[in-house]
RODO-2510 file (C-alpha; in nm, 4 decimals, decimal comma):
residues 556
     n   res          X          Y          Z
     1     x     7,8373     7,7509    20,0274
     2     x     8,0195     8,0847    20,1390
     3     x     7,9052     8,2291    20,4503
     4     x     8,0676     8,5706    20,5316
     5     x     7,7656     8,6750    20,8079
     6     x     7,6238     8,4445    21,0673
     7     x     7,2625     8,5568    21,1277
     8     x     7,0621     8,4724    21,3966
     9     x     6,8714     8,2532    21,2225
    10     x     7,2053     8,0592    21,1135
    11     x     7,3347     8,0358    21,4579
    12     x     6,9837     7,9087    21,5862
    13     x     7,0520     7,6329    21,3113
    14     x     7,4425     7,5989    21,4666
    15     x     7,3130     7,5512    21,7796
    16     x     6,9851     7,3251    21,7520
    17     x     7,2063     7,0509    21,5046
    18     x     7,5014     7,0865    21,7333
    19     x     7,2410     6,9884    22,0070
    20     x     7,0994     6,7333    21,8341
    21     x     7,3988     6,5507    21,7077
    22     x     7,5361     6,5484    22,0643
    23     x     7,2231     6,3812    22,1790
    24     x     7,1999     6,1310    21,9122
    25     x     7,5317     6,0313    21,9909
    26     x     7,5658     6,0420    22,3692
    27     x     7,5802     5,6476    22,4223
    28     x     7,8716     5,6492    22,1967
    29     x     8,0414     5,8872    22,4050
    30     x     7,8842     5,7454    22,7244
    31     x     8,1411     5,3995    22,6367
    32     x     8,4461     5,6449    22,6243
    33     x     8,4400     5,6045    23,0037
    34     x     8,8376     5,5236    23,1261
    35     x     8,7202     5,2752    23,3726
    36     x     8,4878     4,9638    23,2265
    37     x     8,2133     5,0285    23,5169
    38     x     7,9075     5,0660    23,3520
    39     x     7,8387     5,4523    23,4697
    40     x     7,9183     5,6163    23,1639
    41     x     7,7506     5,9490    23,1216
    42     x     7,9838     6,2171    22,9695
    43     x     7,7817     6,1685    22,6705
    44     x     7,4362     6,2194    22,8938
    45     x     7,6005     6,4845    23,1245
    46     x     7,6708     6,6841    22,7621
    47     x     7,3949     6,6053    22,6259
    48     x     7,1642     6,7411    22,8703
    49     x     7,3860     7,0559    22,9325
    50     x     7,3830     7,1605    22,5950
    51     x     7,0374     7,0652    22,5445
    52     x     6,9363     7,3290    22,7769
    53     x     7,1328     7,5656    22,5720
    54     x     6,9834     7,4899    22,2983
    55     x     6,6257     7,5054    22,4612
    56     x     6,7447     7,8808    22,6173
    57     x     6,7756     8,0036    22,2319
    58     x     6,4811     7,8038    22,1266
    59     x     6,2942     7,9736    22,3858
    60     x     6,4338     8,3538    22,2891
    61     x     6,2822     8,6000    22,1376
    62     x     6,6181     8,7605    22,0334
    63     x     6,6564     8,8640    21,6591
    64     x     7,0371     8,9135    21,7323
    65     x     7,3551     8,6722    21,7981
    66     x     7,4699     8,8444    22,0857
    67     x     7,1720     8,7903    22,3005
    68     x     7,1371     8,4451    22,1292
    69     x     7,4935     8,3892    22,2732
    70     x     7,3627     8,4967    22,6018
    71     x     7,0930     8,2703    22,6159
    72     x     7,2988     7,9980    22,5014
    73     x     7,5397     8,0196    22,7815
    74     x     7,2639     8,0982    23,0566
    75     x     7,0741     7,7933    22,9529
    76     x     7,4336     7,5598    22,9366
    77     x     7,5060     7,6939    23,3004
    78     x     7,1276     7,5987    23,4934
    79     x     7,1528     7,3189    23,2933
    80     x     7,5578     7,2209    23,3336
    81     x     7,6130     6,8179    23,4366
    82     x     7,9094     6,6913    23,5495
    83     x     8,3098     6,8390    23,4765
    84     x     8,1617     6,7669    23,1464
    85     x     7,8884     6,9901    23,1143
    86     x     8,0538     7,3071    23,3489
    87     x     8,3173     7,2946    23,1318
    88     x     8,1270     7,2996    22,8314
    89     x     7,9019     7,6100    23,0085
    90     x     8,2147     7,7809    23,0519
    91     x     8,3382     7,7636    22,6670
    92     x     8,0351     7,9391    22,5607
    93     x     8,0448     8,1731    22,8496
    94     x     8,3466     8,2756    22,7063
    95     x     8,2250     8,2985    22,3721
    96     x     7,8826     8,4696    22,4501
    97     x     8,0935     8,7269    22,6102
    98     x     8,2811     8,7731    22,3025
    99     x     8,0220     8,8252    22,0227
   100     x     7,7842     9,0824    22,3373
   101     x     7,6138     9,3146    22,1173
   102     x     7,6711     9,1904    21,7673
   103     x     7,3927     9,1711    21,4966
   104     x     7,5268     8,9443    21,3801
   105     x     7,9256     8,7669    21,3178
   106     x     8,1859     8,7394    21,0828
   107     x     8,4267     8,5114    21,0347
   108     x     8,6612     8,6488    21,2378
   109     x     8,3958     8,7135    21,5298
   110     x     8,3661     8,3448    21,5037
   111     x     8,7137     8,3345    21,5622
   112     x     8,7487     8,5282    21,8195
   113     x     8,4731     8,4100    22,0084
   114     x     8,6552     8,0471    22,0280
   115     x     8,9671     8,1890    22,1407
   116     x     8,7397     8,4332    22,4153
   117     x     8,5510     8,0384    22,5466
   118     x     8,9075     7,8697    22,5717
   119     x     9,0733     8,1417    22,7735
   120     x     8,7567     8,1655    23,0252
   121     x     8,7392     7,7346    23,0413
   122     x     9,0892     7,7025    23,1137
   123     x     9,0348     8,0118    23,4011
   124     x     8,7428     7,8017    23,5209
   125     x     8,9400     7,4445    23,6256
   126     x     9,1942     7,5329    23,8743
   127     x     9,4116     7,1865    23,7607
   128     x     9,3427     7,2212    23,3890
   129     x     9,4669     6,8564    23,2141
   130     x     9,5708     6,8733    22,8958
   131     x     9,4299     6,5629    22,6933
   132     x     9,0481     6,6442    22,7872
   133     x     8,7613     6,8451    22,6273
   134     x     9,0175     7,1568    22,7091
   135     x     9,2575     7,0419    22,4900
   136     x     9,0558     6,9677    22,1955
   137     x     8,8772     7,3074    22,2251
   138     x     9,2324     7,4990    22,2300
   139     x     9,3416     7,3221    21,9126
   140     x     9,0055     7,3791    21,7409
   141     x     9,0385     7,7538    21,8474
   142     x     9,4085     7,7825    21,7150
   143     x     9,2952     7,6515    21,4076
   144     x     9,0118     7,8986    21,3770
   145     x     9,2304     8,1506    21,4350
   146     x     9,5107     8,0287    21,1615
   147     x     9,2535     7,9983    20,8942
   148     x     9,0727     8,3642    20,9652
   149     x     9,3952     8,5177    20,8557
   150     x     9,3282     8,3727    20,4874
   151     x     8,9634     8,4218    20,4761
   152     x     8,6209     8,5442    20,5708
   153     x     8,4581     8,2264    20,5022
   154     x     8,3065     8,1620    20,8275
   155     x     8,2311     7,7592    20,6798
   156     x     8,5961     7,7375    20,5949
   157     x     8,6792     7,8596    20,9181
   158     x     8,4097     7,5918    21,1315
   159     x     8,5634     7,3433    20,8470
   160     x     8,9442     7,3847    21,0275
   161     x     8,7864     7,4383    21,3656
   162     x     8,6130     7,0399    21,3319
   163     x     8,9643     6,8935    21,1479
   164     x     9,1161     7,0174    21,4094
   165     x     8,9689     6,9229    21,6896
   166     x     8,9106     6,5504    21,5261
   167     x     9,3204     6,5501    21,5045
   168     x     9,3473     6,6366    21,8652
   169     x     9,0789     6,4202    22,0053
   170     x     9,2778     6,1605    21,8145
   171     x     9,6064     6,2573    21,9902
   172     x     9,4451     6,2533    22,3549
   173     x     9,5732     5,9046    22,4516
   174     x     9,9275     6,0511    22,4228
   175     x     9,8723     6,3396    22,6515
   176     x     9,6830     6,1442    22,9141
   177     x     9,8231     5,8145    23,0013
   178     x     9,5082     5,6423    23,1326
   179     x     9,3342     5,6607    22,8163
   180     x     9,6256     5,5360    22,5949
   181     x     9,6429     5,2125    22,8403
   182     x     9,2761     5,1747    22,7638
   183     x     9,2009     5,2322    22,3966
   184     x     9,0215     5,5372    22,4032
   185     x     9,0037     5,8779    22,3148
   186     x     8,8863     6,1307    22,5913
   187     x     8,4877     6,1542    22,6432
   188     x     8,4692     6,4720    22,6847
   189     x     8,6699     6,5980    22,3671
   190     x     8,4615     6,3369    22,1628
   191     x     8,1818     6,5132    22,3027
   192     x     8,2597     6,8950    22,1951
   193     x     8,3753     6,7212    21,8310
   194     x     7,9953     6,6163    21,8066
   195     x     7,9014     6,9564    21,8904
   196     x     8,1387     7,1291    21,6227
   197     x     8,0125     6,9312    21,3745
   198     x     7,6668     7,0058    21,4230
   199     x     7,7787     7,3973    21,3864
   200     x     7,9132     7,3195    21,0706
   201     x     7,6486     7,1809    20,9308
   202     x     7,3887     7,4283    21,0621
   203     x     7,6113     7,6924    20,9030
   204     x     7,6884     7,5219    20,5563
   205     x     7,3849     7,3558    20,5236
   206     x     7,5557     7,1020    20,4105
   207     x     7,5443     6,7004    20,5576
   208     x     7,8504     6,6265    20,7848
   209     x     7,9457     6,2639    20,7424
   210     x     7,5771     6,2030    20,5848
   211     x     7,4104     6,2146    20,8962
   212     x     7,1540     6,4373    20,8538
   213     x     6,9412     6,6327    21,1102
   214     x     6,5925     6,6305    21,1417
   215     x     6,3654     6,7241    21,4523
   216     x     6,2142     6,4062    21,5609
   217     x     5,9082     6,4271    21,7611
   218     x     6,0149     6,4537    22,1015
   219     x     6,2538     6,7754    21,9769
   220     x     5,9200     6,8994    21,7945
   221     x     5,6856     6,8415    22,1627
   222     x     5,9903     7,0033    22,3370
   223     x     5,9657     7,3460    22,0608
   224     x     5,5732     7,3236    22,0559
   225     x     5,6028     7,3288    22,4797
   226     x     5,8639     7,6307    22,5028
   227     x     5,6724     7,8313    22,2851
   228     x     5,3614     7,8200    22,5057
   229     x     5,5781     7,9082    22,8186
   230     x     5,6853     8,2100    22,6310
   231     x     5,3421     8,4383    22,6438
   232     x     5,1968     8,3830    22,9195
   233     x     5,3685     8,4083    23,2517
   234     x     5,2249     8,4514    23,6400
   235     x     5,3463     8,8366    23,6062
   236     x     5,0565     8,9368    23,3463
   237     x     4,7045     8,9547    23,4679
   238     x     4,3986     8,7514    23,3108
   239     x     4,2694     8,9894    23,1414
   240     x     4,5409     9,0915    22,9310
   241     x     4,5380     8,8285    22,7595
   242     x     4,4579     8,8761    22,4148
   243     x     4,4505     8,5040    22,2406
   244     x     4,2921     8,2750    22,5056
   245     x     4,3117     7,9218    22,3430
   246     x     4,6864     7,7186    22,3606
   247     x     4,6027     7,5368    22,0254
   248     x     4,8869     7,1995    21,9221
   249     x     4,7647     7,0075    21,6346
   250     x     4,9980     6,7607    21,4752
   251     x     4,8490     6,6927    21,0773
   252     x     5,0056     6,3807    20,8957
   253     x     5,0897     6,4991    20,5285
   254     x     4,8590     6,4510    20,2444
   255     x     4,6252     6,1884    20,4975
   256     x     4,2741     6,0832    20,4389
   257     x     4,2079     6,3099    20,1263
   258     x     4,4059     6,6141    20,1806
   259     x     4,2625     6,8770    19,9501
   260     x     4,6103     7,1147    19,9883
   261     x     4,9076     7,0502    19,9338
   262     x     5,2000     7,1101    20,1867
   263     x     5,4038     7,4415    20,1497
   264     x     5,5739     7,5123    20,4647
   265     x     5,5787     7,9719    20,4244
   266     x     5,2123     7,9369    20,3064
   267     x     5,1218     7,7173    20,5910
   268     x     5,2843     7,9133    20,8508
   269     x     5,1682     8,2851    20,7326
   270     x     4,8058     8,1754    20,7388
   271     x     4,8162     8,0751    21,0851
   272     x     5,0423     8,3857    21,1488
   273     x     4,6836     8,5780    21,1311
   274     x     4,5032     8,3802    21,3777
   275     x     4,6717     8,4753    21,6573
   276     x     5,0511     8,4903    21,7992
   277     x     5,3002     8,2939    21,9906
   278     x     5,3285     8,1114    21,6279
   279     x     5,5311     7,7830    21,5766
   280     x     5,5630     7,5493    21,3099
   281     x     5,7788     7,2625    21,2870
   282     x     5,7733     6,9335    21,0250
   283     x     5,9410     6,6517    20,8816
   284     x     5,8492     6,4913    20,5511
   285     x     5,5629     6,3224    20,7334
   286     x     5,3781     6,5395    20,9645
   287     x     5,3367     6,8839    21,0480
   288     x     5,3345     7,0172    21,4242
   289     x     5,1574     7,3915    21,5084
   290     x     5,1404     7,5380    21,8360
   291     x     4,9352     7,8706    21,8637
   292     x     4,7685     8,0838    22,0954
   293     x     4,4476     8,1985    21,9080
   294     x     4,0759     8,2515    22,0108
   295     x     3,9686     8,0772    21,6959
   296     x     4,1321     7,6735    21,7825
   297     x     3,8209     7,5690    21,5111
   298     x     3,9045     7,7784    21,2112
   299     x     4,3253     7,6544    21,2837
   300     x     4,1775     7,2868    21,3141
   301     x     3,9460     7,3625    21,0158
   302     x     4,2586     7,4949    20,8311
   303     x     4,4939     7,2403    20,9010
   304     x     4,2609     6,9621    20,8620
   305     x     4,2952     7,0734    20,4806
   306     x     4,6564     6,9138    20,4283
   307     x     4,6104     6,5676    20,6155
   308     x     4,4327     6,4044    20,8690
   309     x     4,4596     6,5137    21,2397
   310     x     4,6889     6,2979    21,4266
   311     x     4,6837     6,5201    21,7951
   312     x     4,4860     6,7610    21,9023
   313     x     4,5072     6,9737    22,2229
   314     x     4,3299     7,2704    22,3062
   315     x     4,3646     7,4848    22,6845
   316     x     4,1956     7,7485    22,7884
   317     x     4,4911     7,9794    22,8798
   318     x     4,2978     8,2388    23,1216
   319     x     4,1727     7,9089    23,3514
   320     x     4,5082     7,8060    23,3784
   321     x     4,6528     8,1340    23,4707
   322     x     4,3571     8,1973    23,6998
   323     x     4,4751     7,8527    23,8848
   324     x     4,8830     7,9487    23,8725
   325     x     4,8116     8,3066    24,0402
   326     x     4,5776     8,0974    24,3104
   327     x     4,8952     7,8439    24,3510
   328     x     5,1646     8,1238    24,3833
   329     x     4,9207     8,3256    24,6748
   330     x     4,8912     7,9606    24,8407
   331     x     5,2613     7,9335    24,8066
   332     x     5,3255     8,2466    24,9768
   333     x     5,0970     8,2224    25,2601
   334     x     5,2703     7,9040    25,3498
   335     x     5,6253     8,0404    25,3511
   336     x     5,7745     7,9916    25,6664
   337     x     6,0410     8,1554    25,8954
   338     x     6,3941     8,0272    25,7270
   339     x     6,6094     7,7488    25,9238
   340     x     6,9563     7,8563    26,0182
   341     x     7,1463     7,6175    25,7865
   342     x     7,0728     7,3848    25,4910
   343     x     7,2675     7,1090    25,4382
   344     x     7,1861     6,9270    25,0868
   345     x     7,3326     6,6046    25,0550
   346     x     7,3334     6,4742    24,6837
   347     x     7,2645     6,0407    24,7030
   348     x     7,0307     5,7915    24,5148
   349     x     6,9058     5,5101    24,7180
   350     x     6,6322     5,5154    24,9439
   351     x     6,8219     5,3543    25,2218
   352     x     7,1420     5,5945    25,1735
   353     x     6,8754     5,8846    25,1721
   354     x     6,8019     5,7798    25,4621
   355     x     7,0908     5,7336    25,6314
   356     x     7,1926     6,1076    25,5606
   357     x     6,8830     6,2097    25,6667
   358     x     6,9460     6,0589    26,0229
   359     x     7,3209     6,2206    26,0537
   360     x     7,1753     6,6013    25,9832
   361     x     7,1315     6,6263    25,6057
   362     x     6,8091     6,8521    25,5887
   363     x     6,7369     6,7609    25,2324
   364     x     6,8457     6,5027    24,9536
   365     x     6,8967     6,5970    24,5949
   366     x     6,8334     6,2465    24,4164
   367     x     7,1521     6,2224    24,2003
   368     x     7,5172     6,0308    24,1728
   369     x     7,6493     5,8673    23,9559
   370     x     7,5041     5,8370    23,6090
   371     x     7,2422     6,0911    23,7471
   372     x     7,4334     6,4256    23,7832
   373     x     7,2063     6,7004    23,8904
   374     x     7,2489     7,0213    23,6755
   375     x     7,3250     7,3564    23,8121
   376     x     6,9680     7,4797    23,8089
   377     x     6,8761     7,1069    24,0073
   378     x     7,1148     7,2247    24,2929
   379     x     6,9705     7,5930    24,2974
   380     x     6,6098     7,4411    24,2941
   381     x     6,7329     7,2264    24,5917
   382     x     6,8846     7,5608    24,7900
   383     x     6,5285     7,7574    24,7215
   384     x     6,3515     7,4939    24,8164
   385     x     6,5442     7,4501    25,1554
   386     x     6,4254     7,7664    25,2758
   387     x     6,7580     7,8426    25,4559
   388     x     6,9915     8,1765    25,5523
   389     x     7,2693     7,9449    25,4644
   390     x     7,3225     7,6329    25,3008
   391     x     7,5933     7,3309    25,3053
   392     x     7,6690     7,1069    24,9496
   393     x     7,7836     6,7265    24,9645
   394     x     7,8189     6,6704    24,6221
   395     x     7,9329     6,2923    24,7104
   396     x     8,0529     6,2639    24,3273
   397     x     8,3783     6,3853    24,2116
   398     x     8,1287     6,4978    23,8674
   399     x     7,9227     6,6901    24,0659
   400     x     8,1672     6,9280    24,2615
   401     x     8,1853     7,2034    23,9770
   402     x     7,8090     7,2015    23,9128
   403     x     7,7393     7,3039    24,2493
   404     x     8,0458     7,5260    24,2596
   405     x     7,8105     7,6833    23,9952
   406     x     7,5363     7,6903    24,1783
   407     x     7,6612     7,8542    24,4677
   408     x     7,7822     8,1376    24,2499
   409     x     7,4377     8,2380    24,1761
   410     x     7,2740     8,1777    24,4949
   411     x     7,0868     8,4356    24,6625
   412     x     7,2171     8,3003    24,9948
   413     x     7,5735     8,2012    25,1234
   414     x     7,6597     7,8434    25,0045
   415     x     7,9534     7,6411    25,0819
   416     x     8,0567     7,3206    24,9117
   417     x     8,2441     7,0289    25,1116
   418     x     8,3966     6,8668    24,8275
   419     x     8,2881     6,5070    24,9459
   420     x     8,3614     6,2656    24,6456
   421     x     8,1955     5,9735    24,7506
   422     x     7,8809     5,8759    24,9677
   423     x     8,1269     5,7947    25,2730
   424     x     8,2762     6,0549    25,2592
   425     x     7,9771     6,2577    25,2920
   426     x     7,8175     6,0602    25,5541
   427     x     8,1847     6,1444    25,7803
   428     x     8,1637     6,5028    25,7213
   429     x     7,8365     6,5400    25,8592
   430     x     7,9462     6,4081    26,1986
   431     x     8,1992     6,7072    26,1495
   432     x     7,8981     6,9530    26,1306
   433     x     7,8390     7,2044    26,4320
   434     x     7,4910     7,4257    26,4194
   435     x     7,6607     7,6763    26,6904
   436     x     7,9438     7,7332    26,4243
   437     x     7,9746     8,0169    26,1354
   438     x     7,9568     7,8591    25,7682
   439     x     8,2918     7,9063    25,6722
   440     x     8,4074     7,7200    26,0119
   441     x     8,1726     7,4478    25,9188
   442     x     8,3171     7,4671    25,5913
   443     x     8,6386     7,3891    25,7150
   444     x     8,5800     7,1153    25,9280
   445     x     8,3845     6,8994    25,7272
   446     x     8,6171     6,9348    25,4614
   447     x     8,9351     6,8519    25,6966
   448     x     8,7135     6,5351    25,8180
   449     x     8,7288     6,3886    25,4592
   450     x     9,0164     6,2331    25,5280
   451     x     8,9229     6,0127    25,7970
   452     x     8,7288     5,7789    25,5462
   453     x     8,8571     5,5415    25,3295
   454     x     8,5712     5,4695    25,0589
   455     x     8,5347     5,1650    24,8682
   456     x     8,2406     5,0638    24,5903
   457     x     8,2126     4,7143    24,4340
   458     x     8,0586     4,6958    24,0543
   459     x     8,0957     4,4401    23,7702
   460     x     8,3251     4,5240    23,4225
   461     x     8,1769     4,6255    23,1200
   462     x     8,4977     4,5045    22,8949
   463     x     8,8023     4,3486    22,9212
   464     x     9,1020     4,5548    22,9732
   465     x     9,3953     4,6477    23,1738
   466     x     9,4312     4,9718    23,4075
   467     x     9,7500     5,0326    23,6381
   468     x     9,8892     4,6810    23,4901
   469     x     9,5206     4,5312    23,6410
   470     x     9,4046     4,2831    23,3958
   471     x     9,0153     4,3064    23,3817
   472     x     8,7540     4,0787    23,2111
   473     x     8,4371     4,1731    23,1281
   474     x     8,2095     4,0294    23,3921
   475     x     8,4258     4,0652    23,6528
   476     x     8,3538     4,2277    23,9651
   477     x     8,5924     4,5165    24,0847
   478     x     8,6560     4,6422    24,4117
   479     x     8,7408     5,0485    24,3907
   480     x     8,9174     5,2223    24,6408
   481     x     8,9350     5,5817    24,6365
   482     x     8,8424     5,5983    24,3078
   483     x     9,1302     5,3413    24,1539
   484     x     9,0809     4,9781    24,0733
   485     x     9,2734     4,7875    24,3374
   486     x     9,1123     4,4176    24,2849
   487     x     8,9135     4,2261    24,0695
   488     x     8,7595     3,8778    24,1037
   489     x     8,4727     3,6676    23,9031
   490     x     8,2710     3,6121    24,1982
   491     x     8,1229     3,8992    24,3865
   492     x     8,1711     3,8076    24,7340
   493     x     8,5550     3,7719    24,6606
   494     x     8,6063     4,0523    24,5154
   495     x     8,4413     4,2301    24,7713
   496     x     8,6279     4,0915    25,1062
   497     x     8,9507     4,1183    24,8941
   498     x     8,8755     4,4889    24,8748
   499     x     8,7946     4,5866    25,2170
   500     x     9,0922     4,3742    25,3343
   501     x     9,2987     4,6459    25,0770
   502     x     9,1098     4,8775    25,2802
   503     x     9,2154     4,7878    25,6776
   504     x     9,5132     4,9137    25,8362
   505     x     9,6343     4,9231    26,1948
   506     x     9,4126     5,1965    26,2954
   507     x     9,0560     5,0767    26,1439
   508     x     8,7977     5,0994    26,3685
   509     x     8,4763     5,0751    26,1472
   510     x     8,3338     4,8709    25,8285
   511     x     8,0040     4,9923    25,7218
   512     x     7,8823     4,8177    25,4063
   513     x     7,6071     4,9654    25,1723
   514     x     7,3762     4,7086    25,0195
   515     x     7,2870     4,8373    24,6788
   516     x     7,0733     4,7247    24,3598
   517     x     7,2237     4,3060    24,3194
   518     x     7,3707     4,2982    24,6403
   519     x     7,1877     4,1013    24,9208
   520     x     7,1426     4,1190    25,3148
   521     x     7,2552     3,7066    25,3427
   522     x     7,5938     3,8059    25,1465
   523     x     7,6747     4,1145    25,2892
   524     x     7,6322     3,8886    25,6016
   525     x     7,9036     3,6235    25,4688
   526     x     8,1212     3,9351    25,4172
   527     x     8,1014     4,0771    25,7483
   528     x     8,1885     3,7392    25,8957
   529     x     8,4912     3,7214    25,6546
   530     x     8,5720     4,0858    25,8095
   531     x     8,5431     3,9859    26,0841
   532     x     8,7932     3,6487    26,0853
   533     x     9,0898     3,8921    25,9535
   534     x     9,0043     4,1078    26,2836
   535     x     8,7116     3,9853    26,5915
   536     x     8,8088     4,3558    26,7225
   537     x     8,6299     4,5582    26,4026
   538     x     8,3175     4,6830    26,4075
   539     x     8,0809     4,6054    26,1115
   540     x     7,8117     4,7650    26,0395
   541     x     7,4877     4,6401    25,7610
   542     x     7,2923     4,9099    25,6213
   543     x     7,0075     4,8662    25,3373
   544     x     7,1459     5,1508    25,0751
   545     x     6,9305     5,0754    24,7958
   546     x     7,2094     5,2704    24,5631
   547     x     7,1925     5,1638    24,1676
   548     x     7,5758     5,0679    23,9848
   549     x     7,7245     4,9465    24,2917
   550     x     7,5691     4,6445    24,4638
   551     x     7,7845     4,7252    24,7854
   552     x     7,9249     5,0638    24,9110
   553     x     8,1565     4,9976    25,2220
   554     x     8,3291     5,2674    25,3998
   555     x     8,6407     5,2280    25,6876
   556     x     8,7362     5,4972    25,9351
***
């Protein structure tokens, strides 16, 4: 099928299948991960990012692509996870940027707008690599931009733009060492693939590799939910509001003596009369309506026609709004005078929570590792401090550009120490002076980084061989600033063999994390086995409670 405009309505399409075929398939990217530790979540940290995207245009009431665009790239940004996910924000920052004000696009709009998200990614990562999600987006670009010379086909052009950036994915093992060693192709690039192909498909209409999208019924609760969000909002009063009841009914097709039969337009325009903020979404099974009306009988009567009634939820909207305007005045008669400084360490575990808590963090983002907060988490998390200034540990090389993001937007001055692991964190704090400007702060934590070698102990998830390490699945690995250094079958080995990687002449410290499947009586036997190589180190135990990595140990 030739397609020579993209409407609105098309690139809604683009973008919900594009959204949906990255979801479906974010375990498979997930397993891309280099090292075989089983925290995986490129395919998650995508998945969500986009998601939000896709929820942003979902959620607009924009009848053009430009402002579509807009949304699209607002909603990937507050919702970025992980390098992943920022970089992924930043592609269709670029493109947004590139189609502002257009109706709707052509071809070579299309075009351009690839070319427009691949210059502003690769202005975004100040090391770009080539044989990651950057690299397959350039090629898919350069392709788009080949083809548009030879036609206005905007499906012939997304047709070049997903061969293309299937042949580069394929070619990332030779650009990037690491993942040729391993057997895989880059996560990431896999990842945006997924994403193309779900434009393609949107646009042509057309099944890509016969896997074919249909809103399941969590997509359909999450498009029922945003449209209720959309009319009433704590800025209206009551009484403006014209259609009181927040009707969802969900009708199962020709049930229990249907007397109508199913036609989706006829359907839809009768309920269009009953009152507004209108959706209606179905598969071959079921049909769900969301509408705010102040007749919920006659749209139960009328829907009870074509099947039996499955759900039913009514609200009375002006309660509810009555009760949010209450909450908001309680809100703001609670505010209180803002603290000097906010510093917002990022950890799971109770026990590491903790543990920042007592060295000066003022507030803990639950996140890490397989958990990356999004943009808008990190934001929440510098509202919520009620601060004039505000300190980031990201303690996750995946998090670093996501709050980068975050500070951006900000309505007060954020600085990021770019602490990569939880020991690291935990070393800058002691860095941190209250009498000292943020930038000064900045700087010192930072510079105290260094003094903390970081280690983390997990088990393989495959066999194979990184840095001429053979690995077995099962194993237990002992990683030291973020390389695999040993590996053992037993636990407790592979642990002691680690820290002893760790020691040098001027090691002072060993404090050791227990995590989820470690215990208090081993990390015991591997303090006394730290303690044979040297009586004059100090050991510390601390209860971490952190998931992935059963012990966390940190020298300084």
């Amino acid at each position: 099928m030739e397609v020579t405009e993209i409407t609105a309505a098309k690139f809604q399409d683009m973008v919900r299948i594009g959204a949906h075929r990255l979801t479906k398939n974010a375990e498979f990217v997930n397993s891309l991960n280099v090292f075989p530790v089983p925290d995986g979540d490129t395919g998650t940290n995508m998945g969500l990012s986009f998601g939000s995207g896709a929820k942003a245009v979902n959620e607009s009431n924009a009848t053009n692509v430009g402002e579509l665009a807009q949304s699209l790239a607002k909603g990937l940004l507050m919702g970025a996870r992980g390098n992943s996910g920022v970089i992924t924000s930043q592609l269709f920052r670029g493109f947004a940027s590139s189609v502002a004000g257009k109706e709707a696009l052509t071809a070579q709009d299309l075009t351009a707008a690839l070319m427009s998200g691949v210059e502003t990614a690769y202005k975004a990562v100040m090391k770009p690599v080539e044989g990651t999600i950057l690299t397959v987006a350039r090629e898919a670009a350069r392709a788009a931009n080949k083809q548009s010379k030879e036609t206005t086909d905007a499906v012939v052009i997304l047709q070049a733009v997903v061969a293309a950036a299937k042949k580069a994915l394929a070619k990332t093992p030779d650009l990037l060492p690491v993942l040729k060693e391993v057997g895989v192709v880059d996560s990431g690039g896999q990842g945006l693939v997924f994403i193309y192909e779900g434009f393609l498909e949107g646009l042509s209409g057309e099944v890509v590799d016969d896997d074919t999208y249909q809103p399941d019924g969590s997509e359909m609760d999450e498009m029922v939910n945003a449209m209720h969000h959309q009319s009433v909002q704590s800025q209206i009063a009551t009484e403006d509001i014209t259609f009181g009841y927040c009707t969802e009914m969900m009708v199962g097709l020709g049930q229990d003596g249907a007397t109508a039969k199913f036609d989706y337009e006829e359907f839809r325009n009768h309920l269009d009369g009953l009152g507004d903020s209108l959706l209606v979404v179905n598969d071959d099974e079921v049909v769900k309506v969301h509408v705010h009306t102040e007749h919920p009988g006659t749209v139960l009567a009328y829907g009870h026609e074509y099947g039996s009634m499955l759900k039913i939820k009514i609200d009375n909207m002006r309660l509810q709004h009555e009760t949010i305007l209450e909450q908001d005045q309680a809100n703001e008669a609670e505010a209180q005078e803002p603290i000097d400084f906010s510093i917002i360490a990022i950890a799971s575990g109770k026990g590491v929570g903790t543990l920042f808590k007592s060295l000066g963090a003022t507030t803990i983002l639950n996140g890490g590792q397989t958990m990356n907060p999004s943009t808008q988490d990190i934001l929440d998390a510098i509202k919520s401090a009620n601060a004039k200034q505000a300190l980031i540990l990201p303690n996750n090389g995946n998090i670093i550009l996501a709050a980068q993001e975050a500070a951006k937007v900000a309505d007060i001055p954020v600085a990021i120490v770019p602490s990569k692991t939880i020991s690291q964190g935990m070393t800058s704090l002691l860095s941190f002076n209250p009498d000292n400007s943020l930038a000064d702060n900045e700087a010192q934590m930072t510079a105290g980084l260094k003094d903390v070698i970081s280690g983390q102990v997990t088990q393989s998830i495959r066999d194979t061989t990184i840095d001429g390490l053979a690995i077995k699945k099962d194993d237990y690995m002992g990683i030291i600033d973020g390389k695999i250094k040993v590996t053992a079958s037993e636990r407790q080995t592979a642990t002691v063999d680690m820290i002893k990687a760790m020691l040098d002449d001027n090691s002072e410290i060993v404090t050791i994390l227990i995590g989820e499947g470690g215990t208090r009586q081993e990390a015991q036997a591997i303090a006394d086995a730290v303690m044979a190589i040297d009586d004059e180190l100090e050991v510390e135990l601390h209860d971490g409670g952190q998931p992935v990595y059963p012990y966390l140990v940190s020298v300084e």
